[in-house]
C-alpha positions as CSV (number, residue, x, y, z in Angstrom):
1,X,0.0,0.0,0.0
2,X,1.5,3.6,-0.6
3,X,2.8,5.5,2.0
4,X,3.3,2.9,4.2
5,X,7.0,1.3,5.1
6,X,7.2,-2.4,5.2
7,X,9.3,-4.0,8.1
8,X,10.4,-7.6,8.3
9,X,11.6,-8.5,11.7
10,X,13.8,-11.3,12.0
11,X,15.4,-13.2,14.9
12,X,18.0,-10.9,14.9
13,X,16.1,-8.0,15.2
14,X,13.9,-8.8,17.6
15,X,17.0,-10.1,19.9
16,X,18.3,-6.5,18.8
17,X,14.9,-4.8,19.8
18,X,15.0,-6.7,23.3
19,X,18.5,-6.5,24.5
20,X,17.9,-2.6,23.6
21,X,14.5,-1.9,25.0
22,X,13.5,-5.4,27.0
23,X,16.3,-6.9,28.5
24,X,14.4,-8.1,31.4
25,X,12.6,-11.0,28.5
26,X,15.9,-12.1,27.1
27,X,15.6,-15.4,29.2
28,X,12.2,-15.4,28.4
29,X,12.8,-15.3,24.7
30,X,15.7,-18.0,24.7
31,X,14.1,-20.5,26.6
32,X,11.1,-21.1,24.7
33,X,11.1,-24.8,23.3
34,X,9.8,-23.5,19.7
35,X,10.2,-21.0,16.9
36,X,6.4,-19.9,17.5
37,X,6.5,-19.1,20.8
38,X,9.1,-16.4,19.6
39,X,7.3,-15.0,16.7
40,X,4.3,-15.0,18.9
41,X,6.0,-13.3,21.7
42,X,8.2,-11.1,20.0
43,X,5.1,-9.3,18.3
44,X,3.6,-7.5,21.5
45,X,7.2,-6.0,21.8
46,X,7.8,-4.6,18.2
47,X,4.0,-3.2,18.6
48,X,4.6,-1.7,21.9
49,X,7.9,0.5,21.0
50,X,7.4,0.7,17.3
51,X,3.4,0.5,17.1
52,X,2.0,-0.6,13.3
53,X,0.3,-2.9,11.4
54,X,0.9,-6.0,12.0
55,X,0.5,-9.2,9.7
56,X,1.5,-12.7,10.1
57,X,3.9,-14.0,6.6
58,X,0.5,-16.3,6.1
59,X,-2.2,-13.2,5.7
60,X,-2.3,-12.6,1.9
61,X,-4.0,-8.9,1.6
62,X,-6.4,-8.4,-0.9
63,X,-8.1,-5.0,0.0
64,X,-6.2,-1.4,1.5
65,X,-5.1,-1.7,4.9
66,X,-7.5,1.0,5.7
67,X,-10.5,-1.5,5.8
68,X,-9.4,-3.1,8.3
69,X,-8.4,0.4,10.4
70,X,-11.6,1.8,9.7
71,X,-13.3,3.0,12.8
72,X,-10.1,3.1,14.2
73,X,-8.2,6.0,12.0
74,X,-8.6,9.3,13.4
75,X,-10.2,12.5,11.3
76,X,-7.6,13.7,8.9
77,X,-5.3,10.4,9.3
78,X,-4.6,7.9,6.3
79,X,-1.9,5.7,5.3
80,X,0.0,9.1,3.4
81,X,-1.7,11.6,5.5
82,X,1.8,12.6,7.3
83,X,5.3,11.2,7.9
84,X,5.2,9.9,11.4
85,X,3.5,6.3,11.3
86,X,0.2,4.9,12.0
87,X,0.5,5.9,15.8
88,X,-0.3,9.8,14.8
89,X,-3.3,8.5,13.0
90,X,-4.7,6.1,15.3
91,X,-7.3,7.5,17.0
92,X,-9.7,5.5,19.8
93,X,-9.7,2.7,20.0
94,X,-5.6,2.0,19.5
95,X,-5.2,-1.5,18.9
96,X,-7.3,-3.5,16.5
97,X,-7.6,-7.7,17.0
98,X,-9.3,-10.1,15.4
99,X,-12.0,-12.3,16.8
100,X,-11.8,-16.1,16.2
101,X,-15.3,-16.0,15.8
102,X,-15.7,-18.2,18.6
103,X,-17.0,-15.4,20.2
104,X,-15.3,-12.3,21.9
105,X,-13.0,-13.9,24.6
106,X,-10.5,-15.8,21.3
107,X,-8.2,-12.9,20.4
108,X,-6.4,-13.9,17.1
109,X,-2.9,-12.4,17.0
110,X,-2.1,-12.8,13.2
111,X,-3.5,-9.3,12.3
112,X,-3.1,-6.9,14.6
113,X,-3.0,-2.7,14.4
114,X,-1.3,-0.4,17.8
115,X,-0.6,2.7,18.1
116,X,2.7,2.1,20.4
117,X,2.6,2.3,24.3
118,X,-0.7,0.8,24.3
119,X,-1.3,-0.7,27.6
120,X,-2.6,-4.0,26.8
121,X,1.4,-5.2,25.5
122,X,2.3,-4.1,29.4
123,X,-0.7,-6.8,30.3
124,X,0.6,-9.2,27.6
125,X,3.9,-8.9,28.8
126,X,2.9,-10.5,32.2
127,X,0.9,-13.0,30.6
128,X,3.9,-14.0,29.0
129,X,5.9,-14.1,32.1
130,X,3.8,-15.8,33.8
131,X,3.1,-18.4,31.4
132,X,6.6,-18.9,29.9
133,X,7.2,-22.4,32.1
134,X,3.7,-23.7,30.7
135,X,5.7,-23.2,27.3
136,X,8.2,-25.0,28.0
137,X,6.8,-27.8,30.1
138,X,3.9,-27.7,26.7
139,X,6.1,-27.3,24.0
140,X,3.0,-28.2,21.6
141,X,0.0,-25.9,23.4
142,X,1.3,-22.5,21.5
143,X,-2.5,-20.9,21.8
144,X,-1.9,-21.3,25.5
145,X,1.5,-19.8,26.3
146,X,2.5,-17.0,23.8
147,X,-0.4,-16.9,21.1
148,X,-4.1,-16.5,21.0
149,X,-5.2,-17.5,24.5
150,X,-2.2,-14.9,26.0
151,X,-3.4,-12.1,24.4
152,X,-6.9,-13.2,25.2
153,X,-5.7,-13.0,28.6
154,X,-4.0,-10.0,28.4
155,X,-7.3,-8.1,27.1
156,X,-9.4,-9.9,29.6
157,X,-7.4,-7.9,32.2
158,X,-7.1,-5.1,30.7
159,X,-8.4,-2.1,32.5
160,X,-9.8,0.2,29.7
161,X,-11.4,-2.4,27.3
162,X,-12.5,0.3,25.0
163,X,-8.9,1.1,23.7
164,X,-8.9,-2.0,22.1
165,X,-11.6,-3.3,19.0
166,X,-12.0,-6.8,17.9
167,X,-12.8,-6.8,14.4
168,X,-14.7,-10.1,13.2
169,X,-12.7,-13.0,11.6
170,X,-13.0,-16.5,11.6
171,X,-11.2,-20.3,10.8
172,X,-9.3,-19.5,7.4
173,X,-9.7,-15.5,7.2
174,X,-7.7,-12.8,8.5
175,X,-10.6,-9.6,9.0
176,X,-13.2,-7.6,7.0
177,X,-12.4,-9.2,4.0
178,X,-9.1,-7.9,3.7
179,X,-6.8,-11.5,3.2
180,X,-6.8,-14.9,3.9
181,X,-4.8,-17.5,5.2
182,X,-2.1,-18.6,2.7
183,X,-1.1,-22.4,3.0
184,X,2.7,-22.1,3.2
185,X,2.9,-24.1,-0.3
186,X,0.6,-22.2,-2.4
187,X,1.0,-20.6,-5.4
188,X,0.1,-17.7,-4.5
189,X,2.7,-17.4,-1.6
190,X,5.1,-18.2,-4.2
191,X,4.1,-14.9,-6.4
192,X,5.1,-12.9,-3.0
């Protein structure tokens, strides 16, 4: 989309982003069992310094990012509307979800807007914390430790629930019609 810069954040910079800004998760970080408890938990951490758009390598787009912002935008904002990132433009509420469409309390984590600071990534963060031995005494329950059901969590204790707006998804979509799921050998992940 124009205006907007594309990031790619790799092992290398996340460990860069955390020893800089997060130190404290380091030991966190390395002793997760799997590659997806990193990804999942290094996401709440780019968000909350960097804020953004978030989208897992799997969500092929095929709309604007702005449908899935919309509601969330403030008046003036857009993708090229000024120079400092989607944080000047996000206006209440500042962090956009998708619902599993298992109803409200499923948070899915694969498509995710923030403007940065947003309190819920402190709550996540001791979600993590506290659930980092289930992840590695559960290698295989990912949901449970660092994905979906932590940042469930996370917004179930959040104080100010209105900051944050699950937008409706489902099994196999990503949110308003704006991607889908790409199966890691498709074609169509090959065009990308």
């Amino acid at each position: 989309e124009a205006g907007w810069m594309h990031m790619q954040w790799n092992g290398s910079a996340i460990e860069t982003l955390l020893a800089a800004h997060y130190a404290w998760f380091l030991p966190i970080y390395h002793a997760y069992p799997r590659a997806v408890h990193r990804a999942d938990a290094a996401r709440p951490f780019v968000l909350h310094r960097h804020g953004g758009l978030y989208l897992d390598e799997d969500v092929e787009c095929f709309r604007e990012a702005s449908a899935f912002l919309a509601g969330a935008i403030a008046p003036g904002g857009g993708p090229d509307a000024d120079a400092g990132g989607l944080h000047t433009r996000l206006g209440p509420p500042t962090v956009i979800l998708t619902s599993s469409g298992q109803g409200p309390e499923l948070a899915l984590n694969g498509m995710v807007a923030s403007a940065p600071t947003h309190p819920l990534w402190a709550e996540l963060f001791e979600v993590l914390k506290e659930r980092a031995p289930h992840a590695v005494a559960h290698p295989d329950d990912v949901g449970v430790a660092s994905g979906p059901g932590a940042i469930s969590e996370a917004l179930a204790r959040l104080a100010a629930p209105g900051a944050v707006k699950l937008a409706p998804g489902g099994k196999g979509k990503a949110s308003f019609g704006v991607g889908r799921k790409v199966p890691a050998n498709s074609e169509a992940r090959s065009r990308s």
